[in-house]
C-alpha positions, -999 to 999 in steps of 0.1 A, spaced: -48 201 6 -81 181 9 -71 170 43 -60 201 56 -98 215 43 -116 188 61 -95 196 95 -107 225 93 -140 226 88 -141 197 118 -119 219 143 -145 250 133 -176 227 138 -162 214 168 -158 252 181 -186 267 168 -209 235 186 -202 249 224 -216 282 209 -248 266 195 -253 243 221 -252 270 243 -279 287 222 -303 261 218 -297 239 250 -323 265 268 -345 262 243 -344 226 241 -344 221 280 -377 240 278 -394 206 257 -376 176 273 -402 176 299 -433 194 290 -464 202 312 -487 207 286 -516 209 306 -502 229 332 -490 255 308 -521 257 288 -539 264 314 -518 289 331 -517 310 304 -555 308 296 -559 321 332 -572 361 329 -544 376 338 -520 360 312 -547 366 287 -553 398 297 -511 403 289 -512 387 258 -538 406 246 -520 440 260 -489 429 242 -508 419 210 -522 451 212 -490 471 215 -469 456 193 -497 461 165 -496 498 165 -459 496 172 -451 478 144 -476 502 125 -460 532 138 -425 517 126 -435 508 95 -450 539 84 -416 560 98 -389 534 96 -393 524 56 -392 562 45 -362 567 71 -345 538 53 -348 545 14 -335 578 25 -303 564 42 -302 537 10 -309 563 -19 -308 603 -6 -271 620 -10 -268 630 26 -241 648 44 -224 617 77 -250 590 63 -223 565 84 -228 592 114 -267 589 110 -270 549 103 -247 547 137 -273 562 155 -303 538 141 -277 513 156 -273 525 185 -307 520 207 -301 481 195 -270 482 222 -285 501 246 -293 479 275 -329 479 282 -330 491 315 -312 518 304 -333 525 275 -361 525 299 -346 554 321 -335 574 292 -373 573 280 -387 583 309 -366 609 313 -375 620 278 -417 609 274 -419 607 317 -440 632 337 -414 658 343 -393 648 314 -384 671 282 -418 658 263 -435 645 292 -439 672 311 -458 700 286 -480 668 278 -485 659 315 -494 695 321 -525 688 293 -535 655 311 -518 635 285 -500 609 298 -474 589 281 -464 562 310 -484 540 326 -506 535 298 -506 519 265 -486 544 250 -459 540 271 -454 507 261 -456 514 226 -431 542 229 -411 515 246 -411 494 222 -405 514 191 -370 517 207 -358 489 212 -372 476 176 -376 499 153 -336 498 144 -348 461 129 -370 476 104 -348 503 95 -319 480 92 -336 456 73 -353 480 50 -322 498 41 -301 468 33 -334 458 10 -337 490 -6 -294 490 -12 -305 456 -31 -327 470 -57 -311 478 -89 -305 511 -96 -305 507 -133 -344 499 -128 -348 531 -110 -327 549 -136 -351 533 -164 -385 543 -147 -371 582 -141 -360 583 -182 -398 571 -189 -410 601 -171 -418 588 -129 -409 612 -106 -392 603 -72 -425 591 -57 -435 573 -86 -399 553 -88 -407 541 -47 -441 531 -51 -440 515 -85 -403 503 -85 -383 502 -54 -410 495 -28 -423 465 -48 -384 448 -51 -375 454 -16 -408 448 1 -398 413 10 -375 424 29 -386 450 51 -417 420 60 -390 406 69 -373 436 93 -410 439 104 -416 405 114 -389 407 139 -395 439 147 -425 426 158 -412 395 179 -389 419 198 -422 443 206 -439 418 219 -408 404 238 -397 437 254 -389 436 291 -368 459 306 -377 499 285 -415 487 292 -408 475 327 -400 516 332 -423 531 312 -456 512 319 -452 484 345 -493 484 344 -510 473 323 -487 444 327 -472 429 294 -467 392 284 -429 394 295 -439 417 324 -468 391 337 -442 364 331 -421 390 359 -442 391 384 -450 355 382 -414 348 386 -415 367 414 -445 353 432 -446 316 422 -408 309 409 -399 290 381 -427 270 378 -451 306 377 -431 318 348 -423 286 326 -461 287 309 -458 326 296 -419 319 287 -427 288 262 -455 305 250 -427 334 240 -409 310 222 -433 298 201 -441 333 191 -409 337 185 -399 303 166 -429 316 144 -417 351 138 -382 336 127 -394 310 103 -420 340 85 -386 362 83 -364 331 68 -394 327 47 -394 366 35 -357 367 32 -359 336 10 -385 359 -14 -359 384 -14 -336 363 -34 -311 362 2 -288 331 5 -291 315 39 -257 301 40 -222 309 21 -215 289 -6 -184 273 -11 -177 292 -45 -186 324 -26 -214 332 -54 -241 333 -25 -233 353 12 -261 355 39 -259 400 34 -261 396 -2 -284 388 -31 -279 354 -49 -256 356 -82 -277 353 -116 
């Protein structure tokens, strides 16, 4: 039986290897032969700081913007009795499939100048593309489902029993989220945000529609591609991975506050979508 186990486990690792080193080969292709000095000064050039701080910018108030809508949205699809919940969480899934092209086009149909929203706006001078708020818009989109995701899956963790003890002592609804539930599954949604935020910042395609000036950091990292080749886009593309190496390793870090295995235990005690067992 033992042997049987262990061929297992060594036919899966062998499969599952082409898979990660298909994943991490880019990555690691991307250090084997560095041009640090190149790159740092590439992206210290105005332009590419001038993107950076566009993105920085935009993925701020996004993240803001998702935060302030997305937790309520989610401890109402982890807690609230609604009528199709499964219908409703399908559709916080949904812009996560989307391509991003496409995303881009249905926006600007939607926020664009003669689009549904767009147009009354445009007709007011307000613009929604082109402009800081169209990459915002753009980027809520594609990563807001993160937050949401994240959030209800942490508020779904959180004991009801502790909820049910602070509404006997008195706490209304409000009081149970702020003092109880919010506290417990904060961790988590820092952790929905964090990669909410990565994605923001790494959004191509739905911002390449809506607001292709001012550029972005993956929009700069574009149009170098497109003037200067590989080489022209290399510097703003490692500096994306850092970002996003260090957005990962805050989430891991979050997730491990929420009490969240990071890998199944043999004895099945402990999954990654679960809560470790007392």
């Amino acid at each position: 039986m033992t042997g049987r186990i262990k061929f297992t486990f060594l036919l899966f690792t062998l499969l599952g290897s082409v898979l990660l080193a298909d994943l991490i080969l880019p990555i690691l292709n991307l250090l084997i032969h560095p041009d640090w000095q190149g790159w740092t000064t590439a992206v210290t050039q105005p332009g590419a700081m001038e993107a950076l701080k566009v993105s920085l910018l935009a993925s701020f108030i996004a993240v803001l913007f998702m935060m302030f809508l997305g937790v309520p949205l989610a401890y109402v699809l982890a807690r609230a009795d609604l009528p199709l919940k499964r219908f409703w969480t399908s559709l916080v899934f949904l812009p996560m499939v989307v391509p991003d092209l496409a995303g881009g086009i249905l926006l600007l149909q939607t926020f664009g100048p003669n689009g549904t929203i767009g147009h009354p706006l445009d007709s007011r001078n307000i613009a929604l593309t082109n402009n800081l708020a169209g990459i915002v818009l753009a980027q809520i989109f594609v990563a807001a489902p993160f937050v949401i995701v994240s959030a209800t899956a942490a508020f779904t963790s959180v004991d009801p029993k502790l909820e049910l003890a602070a509404a006997t002592l008195g706490d209304s609804r409000w009081q149970i989220f702020r003092r109880v539930s919010l506290p417990l599954a904060w961790p988590g949604i820092a952790a929905g945000l964090t990669l909410a935020w990565i994605r923001a910042l790494g959004e191509f395609g739905s911002t390449l529609i809506m607001a292709y000036n001012p550029h972005t950091l993956p929009v700069y990292m574009w149009v170098k591609f497109e003037s200067d080749g590989l080489t022209g886009a290399l510097p703003a593309a490692f500096f994306l991975v850092v970002l996003a190496a260090m957005a990962v390793g805050v989430s891991m870090l979050f997730n491990r506050m929420t009490g969240y295995a990071d890998f199944v235990k043999p004895s099945g005690k402990a999954i990654s979508a679960g809560r470790k067992a007392a």
